[in-house]
TIVO-2410 file (N, C-alpha, C; in nm, 3 decimals):
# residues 133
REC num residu      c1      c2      c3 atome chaine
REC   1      X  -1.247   1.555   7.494     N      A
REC   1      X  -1.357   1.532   7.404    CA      A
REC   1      X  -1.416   1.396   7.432     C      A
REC   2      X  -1.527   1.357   7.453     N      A
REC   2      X  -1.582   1.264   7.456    CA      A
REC   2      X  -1.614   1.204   7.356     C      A
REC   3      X  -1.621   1.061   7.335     N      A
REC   3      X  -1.653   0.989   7.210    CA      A
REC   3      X  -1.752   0.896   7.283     C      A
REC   4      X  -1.875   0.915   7.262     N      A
REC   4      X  -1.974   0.806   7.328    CA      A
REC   4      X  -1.931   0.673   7.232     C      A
REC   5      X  -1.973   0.592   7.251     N      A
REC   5      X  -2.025   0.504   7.197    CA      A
REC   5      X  -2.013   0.353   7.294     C      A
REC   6      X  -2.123   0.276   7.262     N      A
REC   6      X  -2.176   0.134   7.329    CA      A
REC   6      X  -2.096   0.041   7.343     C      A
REC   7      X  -2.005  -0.022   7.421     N      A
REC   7      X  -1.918  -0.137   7.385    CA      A
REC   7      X  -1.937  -0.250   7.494     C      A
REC   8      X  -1.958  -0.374   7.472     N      A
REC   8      X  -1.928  -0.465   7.517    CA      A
REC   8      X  -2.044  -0.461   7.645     C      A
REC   9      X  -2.034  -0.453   7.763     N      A
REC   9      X  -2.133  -0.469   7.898    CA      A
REC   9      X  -2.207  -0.362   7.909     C      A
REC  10      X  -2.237  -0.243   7.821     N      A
REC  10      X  -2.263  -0.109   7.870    CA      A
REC  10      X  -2.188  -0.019   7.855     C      A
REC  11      X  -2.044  -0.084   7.866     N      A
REC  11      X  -1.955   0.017   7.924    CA      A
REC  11      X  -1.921   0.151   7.764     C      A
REC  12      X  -1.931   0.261   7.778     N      A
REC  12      X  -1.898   0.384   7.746    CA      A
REC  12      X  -1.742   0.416   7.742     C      A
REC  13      X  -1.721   0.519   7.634     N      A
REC  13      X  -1.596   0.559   7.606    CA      A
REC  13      X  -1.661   0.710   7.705     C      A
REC  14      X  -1.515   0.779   7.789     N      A
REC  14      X  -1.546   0.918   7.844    CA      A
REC  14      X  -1.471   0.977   7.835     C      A
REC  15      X  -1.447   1.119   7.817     N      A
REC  15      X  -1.373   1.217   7.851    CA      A
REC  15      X  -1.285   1.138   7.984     C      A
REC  16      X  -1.104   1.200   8.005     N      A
REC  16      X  -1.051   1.188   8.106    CA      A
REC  16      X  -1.082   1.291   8.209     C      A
REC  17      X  -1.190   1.436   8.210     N      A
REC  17      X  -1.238   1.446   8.324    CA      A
REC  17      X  -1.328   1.389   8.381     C      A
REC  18      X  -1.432   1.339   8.282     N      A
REC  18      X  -1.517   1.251   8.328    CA      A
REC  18      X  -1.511   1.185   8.407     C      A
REC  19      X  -1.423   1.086   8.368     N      A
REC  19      X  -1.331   0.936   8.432    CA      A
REC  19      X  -1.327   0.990   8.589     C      A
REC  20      X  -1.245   1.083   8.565     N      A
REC  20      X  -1.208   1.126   8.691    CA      A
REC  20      X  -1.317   1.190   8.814     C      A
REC  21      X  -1.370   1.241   8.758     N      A
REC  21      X  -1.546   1.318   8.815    CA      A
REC  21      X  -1.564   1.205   8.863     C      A
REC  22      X  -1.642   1.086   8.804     N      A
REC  22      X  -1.674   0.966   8.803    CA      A
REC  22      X  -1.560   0.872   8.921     C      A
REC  23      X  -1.472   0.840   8.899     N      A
REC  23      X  -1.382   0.799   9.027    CA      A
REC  23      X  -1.396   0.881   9.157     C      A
REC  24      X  -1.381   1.018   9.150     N      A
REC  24      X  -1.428   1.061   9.301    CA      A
REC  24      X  -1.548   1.053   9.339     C      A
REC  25      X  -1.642   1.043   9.239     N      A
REC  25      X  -1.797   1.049   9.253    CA      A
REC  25      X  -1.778   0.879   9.366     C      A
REC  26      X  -1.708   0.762   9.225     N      A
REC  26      X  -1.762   0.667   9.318    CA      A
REC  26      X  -1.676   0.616   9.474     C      A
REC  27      X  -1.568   0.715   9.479     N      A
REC  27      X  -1.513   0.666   9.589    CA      A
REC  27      X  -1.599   0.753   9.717     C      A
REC  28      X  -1.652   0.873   9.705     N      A
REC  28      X  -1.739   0.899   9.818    CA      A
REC  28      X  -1.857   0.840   9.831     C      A
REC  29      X  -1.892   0.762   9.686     N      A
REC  29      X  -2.056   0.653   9.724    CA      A
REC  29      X  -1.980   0.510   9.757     C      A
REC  30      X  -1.860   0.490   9.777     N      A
REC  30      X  -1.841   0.347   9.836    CA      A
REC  30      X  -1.844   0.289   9.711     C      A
REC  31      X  -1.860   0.283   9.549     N      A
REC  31      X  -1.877   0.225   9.447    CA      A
REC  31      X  -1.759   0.112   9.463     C      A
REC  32      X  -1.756   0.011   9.375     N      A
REC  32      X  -1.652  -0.064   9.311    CA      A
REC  32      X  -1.542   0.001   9.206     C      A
REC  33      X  -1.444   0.018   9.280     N      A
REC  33      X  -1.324   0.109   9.167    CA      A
REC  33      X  -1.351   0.009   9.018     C      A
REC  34      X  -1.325  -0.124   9.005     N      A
REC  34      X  -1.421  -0.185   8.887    CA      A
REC  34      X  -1.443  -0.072   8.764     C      A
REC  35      X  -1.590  -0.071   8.836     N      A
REC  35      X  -1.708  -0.019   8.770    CA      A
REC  35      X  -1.665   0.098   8.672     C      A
REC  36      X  -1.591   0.160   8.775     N      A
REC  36      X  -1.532   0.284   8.731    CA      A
REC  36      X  -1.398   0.282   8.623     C      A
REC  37      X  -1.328   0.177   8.700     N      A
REC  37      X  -1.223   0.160   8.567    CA      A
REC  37      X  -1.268   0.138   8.485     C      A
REC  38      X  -1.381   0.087   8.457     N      A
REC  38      X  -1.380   0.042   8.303    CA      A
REC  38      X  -1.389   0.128   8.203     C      A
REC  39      X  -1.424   0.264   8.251     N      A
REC  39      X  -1.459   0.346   8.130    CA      A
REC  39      X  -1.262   0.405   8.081     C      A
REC  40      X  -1.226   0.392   8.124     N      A
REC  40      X  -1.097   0.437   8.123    CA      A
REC  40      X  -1.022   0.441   8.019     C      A
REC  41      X  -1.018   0.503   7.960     N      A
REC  41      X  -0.946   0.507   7.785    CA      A
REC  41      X  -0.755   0.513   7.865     C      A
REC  42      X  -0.675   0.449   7.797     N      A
REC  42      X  -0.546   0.364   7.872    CA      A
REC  42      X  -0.443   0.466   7.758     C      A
REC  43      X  -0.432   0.451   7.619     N      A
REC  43      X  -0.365   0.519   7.598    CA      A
REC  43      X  -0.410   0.652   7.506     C      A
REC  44      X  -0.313   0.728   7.497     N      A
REC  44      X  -0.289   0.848   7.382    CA      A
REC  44      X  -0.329   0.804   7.261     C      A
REC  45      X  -0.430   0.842   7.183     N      A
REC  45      X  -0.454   0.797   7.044    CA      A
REC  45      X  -0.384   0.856   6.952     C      A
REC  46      X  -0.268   0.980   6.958     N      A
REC  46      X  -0.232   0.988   6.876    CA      A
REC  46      X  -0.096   0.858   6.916     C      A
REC  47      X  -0.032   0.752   6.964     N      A
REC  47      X   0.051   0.715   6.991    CA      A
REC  47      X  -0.022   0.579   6.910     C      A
REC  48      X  -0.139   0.584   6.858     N      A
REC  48      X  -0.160   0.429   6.805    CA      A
REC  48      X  -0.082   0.433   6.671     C      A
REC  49      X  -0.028   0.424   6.622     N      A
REC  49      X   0.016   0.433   6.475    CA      A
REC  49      X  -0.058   0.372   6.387     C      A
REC  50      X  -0.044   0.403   6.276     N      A
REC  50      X  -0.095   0.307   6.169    CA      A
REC  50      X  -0.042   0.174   6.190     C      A
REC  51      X   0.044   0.108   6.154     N      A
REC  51      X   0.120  -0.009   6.147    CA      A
REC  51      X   0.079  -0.064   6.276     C      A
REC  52      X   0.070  -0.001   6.397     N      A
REC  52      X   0.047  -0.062   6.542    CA      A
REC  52      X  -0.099  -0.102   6.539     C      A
REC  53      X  -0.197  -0.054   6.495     N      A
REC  53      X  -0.307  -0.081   6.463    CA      A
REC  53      X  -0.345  -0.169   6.350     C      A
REC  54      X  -0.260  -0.159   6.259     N      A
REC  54      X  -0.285  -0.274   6.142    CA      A
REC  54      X  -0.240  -0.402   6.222     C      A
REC  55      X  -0.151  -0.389   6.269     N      A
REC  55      X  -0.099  -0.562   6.299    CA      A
REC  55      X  -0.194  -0.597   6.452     C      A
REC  56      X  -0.274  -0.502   6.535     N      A
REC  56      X  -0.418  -0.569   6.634    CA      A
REC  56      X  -0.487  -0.625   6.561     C      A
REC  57      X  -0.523  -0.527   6.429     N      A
REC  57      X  -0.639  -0.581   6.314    CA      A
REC  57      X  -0.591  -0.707   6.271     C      A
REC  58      X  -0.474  -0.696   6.242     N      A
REC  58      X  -0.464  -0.845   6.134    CA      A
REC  58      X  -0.421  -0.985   6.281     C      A
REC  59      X  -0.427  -0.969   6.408     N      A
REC  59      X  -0.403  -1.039   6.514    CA      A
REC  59      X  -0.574  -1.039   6.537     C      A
REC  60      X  -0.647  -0.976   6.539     N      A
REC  60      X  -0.754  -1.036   6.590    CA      A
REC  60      X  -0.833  -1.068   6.426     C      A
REC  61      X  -0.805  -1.092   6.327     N      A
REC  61      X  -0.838  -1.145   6.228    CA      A
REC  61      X  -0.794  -1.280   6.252     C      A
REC  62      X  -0.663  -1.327   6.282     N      A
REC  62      X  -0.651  -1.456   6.295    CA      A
REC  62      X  -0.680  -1.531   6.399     C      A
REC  63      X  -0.726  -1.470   6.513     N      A
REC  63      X  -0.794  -1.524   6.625    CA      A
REC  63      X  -0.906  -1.536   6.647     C      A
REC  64      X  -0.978  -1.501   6.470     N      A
REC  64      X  -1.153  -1.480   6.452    CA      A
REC  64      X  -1.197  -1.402   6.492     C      A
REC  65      X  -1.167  -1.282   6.537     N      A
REC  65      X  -1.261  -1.149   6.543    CA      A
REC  65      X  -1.226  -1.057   6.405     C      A
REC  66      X  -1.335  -1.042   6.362     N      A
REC  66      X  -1.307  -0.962   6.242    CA      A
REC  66      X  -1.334  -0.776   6.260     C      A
REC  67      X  -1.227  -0.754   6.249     N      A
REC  67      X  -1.251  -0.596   6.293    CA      A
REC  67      X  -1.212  -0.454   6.174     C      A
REC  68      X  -1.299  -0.598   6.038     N      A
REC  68      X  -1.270  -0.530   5.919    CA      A
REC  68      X  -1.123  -0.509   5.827     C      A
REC  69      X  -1.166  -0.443   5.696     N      A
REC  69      X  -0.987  -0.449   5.644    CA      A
REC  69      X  -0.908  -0.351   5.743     C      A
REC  70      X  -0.778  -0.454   5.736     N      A
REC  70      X  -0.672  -0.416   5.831    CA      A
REC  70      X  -0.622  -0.266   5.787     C      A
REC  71      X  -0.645  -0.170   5.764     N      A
REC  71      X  -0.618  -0.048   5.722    CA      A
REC  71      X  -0.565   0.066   5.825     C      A
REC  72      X  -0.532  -0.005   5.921     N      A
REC  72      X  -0.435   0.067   6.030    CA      A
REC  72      X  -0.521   0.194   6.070     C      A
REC  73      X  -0.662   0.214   6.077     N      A
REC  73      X  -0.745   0.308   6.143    CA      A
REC  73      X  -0.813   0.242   6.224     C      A
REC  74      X  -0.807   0.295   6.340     N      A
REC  74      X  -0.873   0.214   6.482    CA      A
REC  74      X  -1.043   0.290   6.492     C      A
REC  75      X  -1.115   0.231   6.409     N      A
REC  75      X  -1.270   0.227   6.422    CA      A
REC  75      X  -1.352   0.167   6.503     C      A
REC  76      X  -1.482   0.177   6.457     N      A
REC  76      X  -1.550   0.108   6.545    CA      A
REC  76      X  -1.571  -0.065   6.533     C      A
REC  77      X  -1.562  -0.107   6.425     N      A
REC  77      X  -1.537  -0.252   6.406    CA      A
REC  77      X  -1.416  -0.289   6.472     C      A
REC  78      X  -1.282  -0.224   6.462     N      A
REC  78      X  -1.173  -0.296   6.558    CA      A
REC  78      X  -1.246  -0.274   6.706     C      A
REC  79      X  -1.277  -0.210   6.736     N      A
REC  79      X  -1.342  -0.213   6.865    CA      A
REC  79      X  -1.393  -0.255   6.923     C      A
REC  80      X  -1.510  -0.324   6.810     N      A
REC  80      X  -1.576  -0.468   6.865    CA      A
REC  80      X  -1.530  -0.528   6.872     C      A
REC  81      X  -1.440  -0.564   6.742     N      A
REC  81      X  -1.394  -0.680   6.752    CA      A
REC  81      X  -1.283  -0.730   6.847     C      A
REC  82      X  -1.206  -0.637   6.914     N      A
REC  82      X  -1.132  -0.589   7.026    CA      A
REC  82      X  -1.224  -0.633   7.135     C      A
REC  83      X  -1.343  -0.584   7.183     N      A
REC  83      X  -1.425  -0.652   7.315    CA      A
REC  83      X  -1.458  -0.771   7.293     C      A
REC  84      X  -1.527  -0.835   7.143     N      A
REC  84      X  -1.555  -1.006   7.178    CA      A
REC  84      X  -1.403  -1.058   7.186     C      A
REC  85      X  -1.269  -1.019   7.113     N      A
REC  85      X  -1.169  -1.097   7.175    CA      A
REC  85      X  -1.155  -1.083   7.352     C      A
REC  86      X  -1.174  -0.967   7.388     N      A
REC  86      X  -1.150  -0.986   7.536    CA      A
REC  86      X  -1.245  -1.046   7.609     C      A
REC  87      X  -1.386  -1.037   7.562     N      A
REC  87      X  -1.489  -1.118   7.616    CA      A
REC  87      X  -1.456  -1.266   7.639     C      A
REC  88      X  -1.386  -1.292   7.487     N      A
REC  88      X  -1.338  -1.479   7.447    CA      A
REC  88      X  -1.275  -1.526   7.577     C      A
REC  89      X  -1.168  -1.402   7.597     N      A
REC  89      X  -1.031  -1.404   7.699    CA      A
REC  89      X  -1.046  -1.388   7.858     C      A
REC  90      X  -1.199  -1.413   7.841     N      A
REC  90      X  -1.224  -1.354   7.991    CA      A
REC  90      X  -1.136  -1.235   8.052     C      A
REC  91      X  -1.123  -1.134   7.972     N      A
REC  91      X  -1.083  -1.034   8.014    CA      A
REC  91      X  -1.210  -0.927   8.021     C      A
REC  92      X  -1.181  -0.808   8.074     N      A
REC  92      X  -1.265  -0.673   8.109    CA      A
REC  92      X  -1.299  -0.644   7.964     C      A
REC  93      X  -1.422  -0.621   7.848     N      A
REC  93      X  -1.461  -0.665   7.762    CA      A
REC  93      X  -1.485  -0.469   7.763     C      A
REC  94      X  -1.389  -0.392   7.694     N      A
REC  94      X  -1.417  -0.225   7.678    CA      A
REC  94      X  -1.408  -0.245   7.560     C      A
REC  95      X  -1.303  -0.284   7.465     N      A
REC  95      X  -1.303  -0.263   7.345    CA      A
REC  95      X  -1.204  -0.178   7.344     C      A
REC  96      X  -1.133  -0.175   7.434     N      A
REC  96      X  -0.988  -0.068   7.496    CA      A
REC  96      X  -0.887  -0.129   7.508     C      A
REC  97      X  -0.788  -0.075   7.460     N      A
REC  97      X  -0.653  -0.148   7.476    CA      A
REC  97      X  -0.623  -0.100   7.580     C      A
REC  98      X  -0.528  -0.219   7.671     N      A
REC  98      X  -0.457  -0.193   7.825    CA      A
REC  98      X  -0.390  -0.368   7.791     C      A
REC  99      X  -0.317  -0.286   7.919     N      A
REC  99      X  -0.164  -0.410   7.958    CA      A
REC  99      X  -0.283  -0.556   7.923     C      A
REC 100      X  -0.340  -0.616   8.019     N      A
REC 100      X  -0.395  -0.729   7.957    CA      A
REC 100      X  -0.387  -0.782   7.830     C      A
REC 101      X  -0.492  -0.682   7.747     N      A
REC 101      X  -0.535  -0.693   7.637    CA      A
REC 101      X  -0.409  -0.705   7.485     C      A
REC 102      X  -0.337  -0.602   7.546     N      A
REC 102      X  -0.162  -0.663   7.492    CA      A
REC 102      X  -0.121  -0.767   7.471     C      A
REC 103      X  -0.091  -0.820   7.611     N      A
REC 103      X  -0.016  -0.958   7.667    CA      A
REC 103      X  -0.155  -1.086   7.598     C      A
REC 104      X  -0.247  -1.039   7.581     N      A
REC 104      X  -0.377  -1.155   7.521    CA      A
REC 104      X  -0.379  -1.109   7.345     C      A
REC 105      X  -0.335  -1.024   7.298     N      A
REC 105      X  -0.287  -1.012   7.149    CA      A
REC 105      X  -0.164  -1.059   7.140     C      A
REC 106      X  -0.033  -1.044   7.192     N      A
REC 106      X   0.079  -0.991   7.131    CA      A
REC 106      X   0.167  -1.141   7.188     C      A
REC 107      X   0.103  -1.171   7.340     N      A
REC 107      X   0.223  -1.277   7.401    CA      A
REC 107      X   0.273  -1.202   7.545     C      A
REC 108      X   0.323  -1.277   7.656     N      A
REC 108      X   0.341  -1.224   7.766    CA      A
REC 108      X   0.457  -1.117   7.799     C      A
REC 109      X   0.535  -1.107   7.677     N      A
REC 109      X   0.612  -0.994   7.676    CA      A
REC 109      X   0.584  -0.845   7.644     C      A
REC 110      X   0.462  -0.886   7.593     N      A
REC 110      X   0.429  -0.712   7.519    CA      A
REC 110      X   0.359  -0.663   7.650     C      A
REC 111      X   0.489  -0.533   7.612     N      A
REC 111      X   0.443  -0.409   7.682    CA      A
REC 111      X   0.371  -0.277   7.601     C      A
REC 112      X   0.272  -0.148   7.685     N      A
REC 112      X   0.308  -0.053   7.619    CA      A
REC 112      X   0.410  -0.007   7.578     C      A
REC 113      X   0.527   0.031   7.629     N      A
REC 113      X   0.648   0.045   7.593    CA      A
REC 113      X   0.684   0.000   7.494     C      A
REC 114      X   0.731  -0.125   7.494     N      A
REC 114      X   0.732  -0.217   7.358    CA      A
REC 114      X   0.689  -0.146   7.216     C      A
REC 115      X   0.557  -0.092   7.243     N      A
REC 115      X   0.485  -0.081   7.061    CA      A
REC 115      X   0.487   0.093   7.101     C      A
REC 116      X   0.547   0.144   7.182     N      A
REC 116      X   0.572   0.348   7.171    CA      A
REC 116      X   0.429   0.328   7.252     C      A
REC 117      X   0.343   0.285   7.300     N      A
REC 117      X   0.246   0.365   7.328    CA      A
REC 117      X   0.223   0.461   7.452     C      A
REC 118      X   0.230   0.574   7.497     N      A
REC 118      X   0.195   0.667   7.504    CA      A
REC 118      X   0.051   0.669   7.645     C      A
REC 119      X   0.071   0.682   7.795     N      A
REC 119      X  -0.027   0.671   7.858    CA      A
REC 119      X  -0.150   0.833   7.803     C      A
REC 120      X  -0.260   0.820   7.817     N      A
REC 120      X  -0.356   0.890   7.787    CA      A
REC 120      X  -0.342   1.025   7.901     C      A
REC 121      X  -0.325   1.157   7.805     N      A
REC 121      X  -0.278   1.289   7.877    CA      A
REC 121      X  -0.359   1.301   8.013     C      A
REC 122      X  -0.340   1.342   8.105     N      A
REC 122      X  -0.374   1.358   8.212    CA      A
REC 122      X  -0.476   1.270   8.290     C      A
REC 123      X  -0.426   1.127   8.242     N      A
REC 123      X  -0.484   1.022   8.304    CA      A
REC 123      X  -0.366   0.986   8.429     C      A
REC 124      X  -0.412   0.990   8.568     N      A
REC 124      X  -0.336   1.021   8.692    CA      A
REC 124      X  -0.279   0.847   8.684     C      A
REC 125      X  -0.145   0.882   8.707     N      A
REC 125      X  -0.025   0.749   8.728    CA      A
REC 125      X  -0.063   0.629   8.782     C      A
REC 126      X  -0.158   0.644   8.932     N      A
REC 126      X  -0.206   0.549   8.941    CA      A
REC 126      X  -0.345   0.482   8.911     C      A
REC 127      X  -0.409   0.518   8.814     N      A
REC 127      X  -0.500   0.502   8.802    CA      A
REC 127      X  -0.443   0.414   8.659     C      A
REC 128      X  -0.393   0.480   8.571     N      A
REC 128      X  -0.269   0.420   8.447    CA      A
REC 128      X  -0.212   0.280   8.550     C      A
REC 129      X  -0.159   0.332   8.657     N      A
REC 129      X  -0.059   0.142   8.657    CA      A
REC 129      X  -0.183   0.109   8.732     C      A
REC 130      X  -0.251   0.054   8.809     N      A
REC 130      X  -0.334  -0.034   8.797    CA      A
REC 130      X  -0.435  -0.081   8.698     C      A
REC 131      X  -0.475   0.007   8.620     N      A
REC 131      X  -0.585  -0.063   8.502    CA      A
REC 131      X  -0.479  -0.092   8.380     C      A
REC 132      X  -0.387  -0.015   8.334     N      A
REC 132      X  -0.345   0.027   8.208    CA      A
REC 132      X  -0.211  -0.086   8.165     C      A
REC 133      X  -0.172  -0.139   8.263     N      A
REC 133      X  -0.004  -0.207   8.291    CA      A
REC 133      X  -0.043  -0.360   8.269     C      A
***
């Protein structure tokens, strides 16, 4: 299922065939794998929990992104407020959680693993450990 919506540089939420359409598309035009990662949704949404999502919310509340009351539902305000923290962080600015974006909330120990999360169903292994880890 696709969930459009606008985040951060342009970049789009897609379907994982998409993603994938889109990665072979750009590896026979020579594209920047980049470009292409970015649309890349990293984990399983049913693996966000409530509580795992309340405590991003109430972490990027104290780091000044406000991504609304902390109510442990991952909307579109955590989302923004999720890309200007990664924007802040000079990180890849999706509004998507991945390994980075962890280790720039949580501290250099947090893993997916760590908080249960769950790589996104039939998102191919390596495409997961290079963007997602």
């Amino acid at each position: 299922m696709s969930r459009p919506s606008a985040i951060g540089k342009g970049y789009i939420r897609v379907s994982r065939s998409t993603a994938i359409i889109w990665c072979i598309a750009a590896c026979a035009a020579g594209v920047a794998p980049r470009d292409v990662e970015a649309g890349v949704h990293c984990f399983s949404s049913s693996s966000l929990a409530p509580n795992f999502v309340m405590a991003v919310q109430e972490t990027l509340t104290k780091a000044g992104f406000s991504p609304g009351p902390a109510d442990g539902a991952w909307g579109l305000k955590t989302t923004r407020a999720l890309a200007a923290f990664q924007r802040a962080r000079r990180l890849d600015d999706t509004g998507d959680l991945n390994g980075a974006s962890l280790r720039a909330l949580f501290g250099e120990s947090a893993t997916a693993e760590k908080y249960g999360l769950l790589p996104e169903p039939n998102l191919p292994i390596e495409i997961f450990a290079k963007v997602c880890k």
